[in-house]
C-alpha positions in Angstrom: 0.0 0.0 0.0 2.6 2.2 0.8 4.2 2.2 -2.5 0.9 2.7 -4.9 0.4 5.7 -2.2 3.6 6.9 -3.0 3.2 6.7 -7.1 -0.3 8.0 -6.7 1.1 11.8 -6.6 3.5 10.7 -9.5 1.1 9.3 -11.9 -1.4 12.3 -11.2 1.4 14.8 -11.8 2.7 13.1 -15.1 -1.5 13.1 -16.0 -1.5 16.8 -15.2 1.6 17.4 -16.7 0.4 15.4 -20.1 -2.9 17.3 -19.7 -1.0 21.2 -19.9 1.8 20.0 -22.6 -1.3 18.7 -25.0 -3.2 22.2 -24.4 -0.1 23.9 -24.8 0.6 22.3 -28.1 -3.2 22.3 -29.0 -2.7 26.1 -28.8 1.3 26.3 -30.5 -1.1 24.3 -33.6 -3.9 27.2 -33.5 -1.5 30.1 -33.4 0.9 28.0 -36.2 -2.1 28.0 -38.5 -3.3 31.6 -38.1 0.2 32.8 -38.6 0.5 30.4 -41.8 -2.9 31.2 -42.8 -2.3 34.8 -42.3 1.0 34.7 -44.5 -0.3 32.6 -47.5 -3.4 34.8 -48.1 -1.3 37.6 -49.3 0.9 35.1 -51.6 -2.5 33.8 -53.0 -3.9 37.6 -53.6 -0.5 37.9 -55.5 -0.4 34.7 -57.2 -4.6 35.1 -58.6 -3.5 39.0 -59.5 -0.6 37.8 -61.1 -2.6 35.4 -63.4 -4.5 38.1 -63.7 -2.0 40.4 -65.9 -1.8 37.8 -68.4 -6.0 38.9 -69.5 -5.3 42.3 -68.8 -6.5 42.8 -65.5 -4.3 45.7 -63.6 -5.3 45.5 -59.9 -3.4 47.1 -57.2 -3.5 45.0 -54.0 -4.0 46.6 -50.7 -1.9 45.1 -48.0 0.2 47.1 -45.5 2.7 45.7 -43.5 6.3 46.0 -43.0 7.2 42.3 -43.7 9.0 40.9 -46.7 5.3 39.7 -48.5 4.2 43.7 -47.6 7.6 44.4 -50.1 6.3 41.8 -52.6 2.8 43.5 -53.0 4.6 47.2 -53.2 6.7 45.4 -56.2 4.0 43.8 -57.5 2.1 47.6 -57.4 4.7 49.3 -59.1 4.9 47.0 -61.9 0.9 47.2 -62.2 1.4 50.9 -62.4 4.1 50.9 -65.1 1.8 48.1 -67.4 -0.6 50.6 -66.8 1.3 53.8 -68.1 2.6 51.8 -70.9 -0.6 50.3 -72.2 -2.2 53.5 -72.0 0.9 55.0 -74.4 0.6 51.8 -76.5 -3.4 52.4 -77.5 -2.3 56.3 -77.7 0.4 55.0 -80.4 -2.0 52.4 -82.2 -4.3 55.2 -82.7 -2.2 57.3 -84.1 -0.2 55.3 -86.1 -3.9 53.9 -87.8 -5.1 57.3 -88.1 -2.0 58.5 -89.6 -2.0 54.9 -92.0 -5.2 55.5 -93.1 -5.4 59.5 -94.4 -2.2 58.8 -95.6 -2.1 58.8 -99.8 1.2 56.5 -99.4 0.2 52.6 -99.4 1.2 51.2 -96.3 1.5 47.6 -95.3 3.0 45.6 -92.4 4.6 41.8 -93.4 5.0 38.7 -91.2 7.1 35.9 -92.1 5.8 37.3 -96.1 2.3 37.4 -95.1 0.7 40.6 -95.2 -1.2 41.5 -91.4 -2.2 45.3 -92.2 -2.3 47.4 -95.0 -4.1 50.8 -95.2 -6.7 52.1 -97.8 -3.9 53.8 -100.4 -2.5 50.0 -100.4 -6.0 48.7 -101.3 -6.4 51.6 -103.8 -3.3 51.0 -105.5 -3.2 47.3 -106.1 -7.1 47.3 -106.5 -7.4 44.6 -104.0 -9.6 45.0 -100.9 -7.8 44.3 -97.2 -9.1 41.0 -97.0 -7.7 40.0 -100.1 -4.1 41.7 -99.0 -4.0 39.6 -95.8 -4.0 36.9 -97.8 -1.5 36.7 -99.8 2.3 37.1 -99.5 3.6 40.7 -100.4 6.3 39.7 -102.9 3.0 38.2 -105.2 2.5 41.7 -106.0 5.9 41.6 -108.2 6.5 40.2 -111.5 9.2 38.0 -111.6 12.3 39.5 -112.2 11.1 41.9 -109.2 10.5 39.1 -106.6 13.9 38.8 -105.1 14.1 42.7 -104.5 10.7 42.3 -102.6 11.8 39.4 -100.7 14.8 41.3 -99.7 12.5 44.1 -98.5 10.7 41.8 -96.1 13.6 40.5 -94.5 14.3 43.9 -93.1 12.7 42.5 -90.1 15.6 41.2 -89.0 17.6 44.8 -89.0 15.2 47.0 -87.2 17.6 50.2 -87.1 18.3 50.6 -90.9 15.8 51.4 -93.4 16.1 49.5 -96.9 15.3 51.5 -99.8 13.6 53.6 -101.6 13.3 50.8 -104.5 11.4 51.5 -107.4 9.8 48.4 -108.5 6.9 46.8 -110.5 3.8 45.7 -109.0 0.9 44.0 -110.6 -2.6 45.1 -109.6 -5.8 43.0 -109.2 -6.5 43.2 -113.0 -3.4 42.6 -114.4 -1.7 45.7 -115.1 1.8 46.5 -114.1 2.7 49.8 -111.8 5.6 51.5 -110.7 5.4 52.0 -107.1 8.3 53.2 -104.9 9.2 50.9 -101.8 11.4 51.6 -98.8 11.2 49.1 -95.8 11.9 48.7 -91.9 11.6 46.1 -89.6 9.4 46.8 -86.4 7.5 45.2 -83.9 3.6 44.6 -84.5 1.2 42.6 -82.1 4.8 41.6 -80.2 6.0 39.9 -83.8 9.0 40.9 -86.0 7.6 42.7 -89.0 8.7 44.7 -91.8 6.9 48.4 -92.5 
């Protein structure tokens, strides 16, 4: 008797003692997920925005705090604001460049990889063909024959975008069949993100 008396106290201690240490890391397991719960919310506002950019969608995110995710989201602003800026100078650009194209009375077309992708109403009027008959054919079909290799040449401008080829004065056939002397000079550019030639 003596002895269970005297591990009586022992095994209640060691119960309390079990009871405290499971609370305590019943709690350490609550905080642990709050803290985690209150990092990764952030991360997955940053990773959905993110995602986001790709279909155009420029939100800021609000989150102040002085921690390294806080500097993540200011990054993550300040690129938002400079897409922002330079989309807004990119439609400002396409604008002007189509309004300038089309009251132009110079024929102006953009090539990729031969193919013609734009070309503005003096182009149509020239050749006699209508847009949608442009975009569908390759620009050097325009020349007769002994012309094709100075038109080809032309198009591959693309791949020097800081000198201008030309002015060339070469052939052209037009939608019915008669031949005109058109003037071309040519630069490579970038349109719709793609190497083209002007």
């Amino acid at each position: 008797v003596p002895y269970e008396s005297f591990l009586s106290p022992i095994y209640n201690l060691l119960y309390r003692l079990f009871y405290f240490i499971s609370i305590f890391l019943f709690l350490i397991l609550i905080m642990a997920l709050l803290f985690s719960h209150n990092l990764t919310r952030p991360l997955k506002w940053l990773t959905h925005a993110t995602e986001n950019l790709g279909e155009g969608q420029y939100e800021r995110l609000e989150y102040n705090s002085k921690s390294e995710v806080g500097d993540l989201v200011k990054a993550y602003n300040g690129a938002v604001d400079k897409i922002k800026i330079t989309t807004d100078e990119l439609v400002k650009n396409e604008y002007l460049f189509r309004n300038l194209a089309e009251s132009t009375a110079a024929g102006i077309f953009i090539t990729q990889d031969e193919r013609m992708v734009y070309a503005n109403k003096s182009t149509s009027d020239v050749t006699g063909y209508s847009k949608e008959e442009l975009y569908n054919m390759n620009a050097w079909e325009l020349a007769p024959t002994e012309y094709k290799a100075t038109v080809l040449e032309l198009l591959l401008v693309q791949v020097d975008m800081d000198n201008i080829s030309g002015p060339f004065e070469i052939q052209i056939f037009t939608k019915d069949g008669q031949k005109k002397w058109v003037t071309m000079s040519a630069v490579g550019m970038l349109w719709e993100e793609k190497r083209s030639t002007i």
